[in-house]
Structures are given as C-alpha cells and as structure tokens.
N, C-alpha and C positions, 0 to 999 in steps of 0.2 A: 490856843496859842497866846489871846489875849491875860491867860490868867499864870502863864509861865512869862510872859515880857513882863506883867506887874502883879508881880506874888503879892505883897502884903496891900495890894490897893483895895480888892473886892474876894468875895467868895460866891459861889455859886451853887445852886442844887437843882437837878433836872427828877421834873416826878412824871409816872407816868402812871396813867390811871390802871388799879390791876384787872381790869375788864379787858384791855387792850395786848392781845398777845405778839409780842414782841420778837418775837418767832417769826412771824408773817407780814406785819406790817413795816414797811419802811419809809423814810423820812431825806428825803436827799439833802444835803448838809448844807447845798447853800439856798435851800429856801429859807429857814432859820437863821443862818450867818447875819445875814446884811442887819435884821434887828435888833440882833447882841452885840453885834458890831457898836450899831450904832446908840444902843441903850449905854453902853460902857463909855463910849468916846466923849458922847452928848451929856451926858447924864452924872456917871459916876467920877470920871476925870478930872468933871468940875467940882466934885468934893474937896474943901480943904481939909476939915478933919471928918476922925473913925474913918472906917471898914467900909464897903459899899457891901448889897446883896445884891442880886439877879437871882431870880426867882424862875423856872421853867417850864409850865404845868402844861402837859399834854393828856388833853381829855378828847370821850369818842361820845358827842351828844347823842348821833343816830350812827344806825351803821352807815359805809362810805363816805363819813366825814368826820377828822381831826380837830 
C-alpha cells in the first residue's frame, strides 16, 4: 500500500530462496509489515533526493526456520 500512496519515492523486490517451496510455506503479512513499515517511514522518507530500495530476502538457514 506503502508503494502505491508514494509511487516514485522507493522500489522494492521480494526474493525468496528457490530451496523454499512456496506452495507450503506461509508467512502471515503482518509479521513482516511493521518492519517495512517502518524501514520506509524511518528510513526512506527521510530521503531528500533519488529513488529509495527495500530489499526482501527470505532465506530457510535449517529446515523449521525462515
């Protein structure tokens, strides 16, 4: 929602490691929220100039843990 209220402030890309079947694993949306939240508000907002990133890398070190 953050990146349709400020299209040209940031971009984003979400990677998911291909080990990690995405089929079966799920991720409840607001465990993640509150930190992009607040990487955006905190972080990128205070950009005066360019583009910001947000970067998103879900990786699966051992099995049973993201």
């Amino acid at each position: 929602m953050e990146k349709m209220r400020f299209e040209e402030k940031f971009d984003y890309t979400i990677n998911m490691d291909k080990n990690i079947d995405s089929s079966f694993v799920l991720i409840p949306l607001l465990l993640i929220q509150p930190y992009v939240e607040n990487a955006i508000w905190h972080g990128l907002m205070q950009k005066e100039t360019g583009k910001g990133i947000i970067t998103i890398n879900i990786t699966q070190p051992e099995d049973n843990q993201l």
